[in-house]
N, C-alpha and C positions, 0 to 999 in steps of 0.2 A: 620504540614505538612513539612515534613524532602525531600528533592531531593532523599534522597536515597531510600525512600518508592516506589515509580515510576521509572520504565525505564525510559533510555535517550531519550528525546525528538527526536534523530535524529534515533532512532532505532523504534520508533513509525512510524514515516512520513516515514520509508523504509519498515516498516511490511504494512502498511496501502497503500502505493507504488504500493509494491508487488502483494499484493492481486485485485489492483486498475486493474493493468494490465493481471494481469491471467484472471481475468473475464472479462473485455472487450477487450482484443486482440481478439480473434475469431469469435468475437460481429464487431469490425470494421474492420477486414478482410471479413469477410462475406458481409457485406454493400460497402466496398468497390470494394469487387470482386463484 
């Protein structure tokens, strides 16, 4: 199990971020509005 076989851990927790917020932004604007 080489690091290199795997993305950087900090490019994971940004994609997984990402995605984290796309789909709940509109989700907790809505409940908040």
């Amino acid at each position: 199990m080489n690091p290199t076989d795997y993305p950087p851990l900090s490019h994971v927790l940004a994609g997984v971020g990402f995605v984290f917020i796309i789909i709940l932004a509109p989700c907790i604007a809505a409940w908040a509005l």
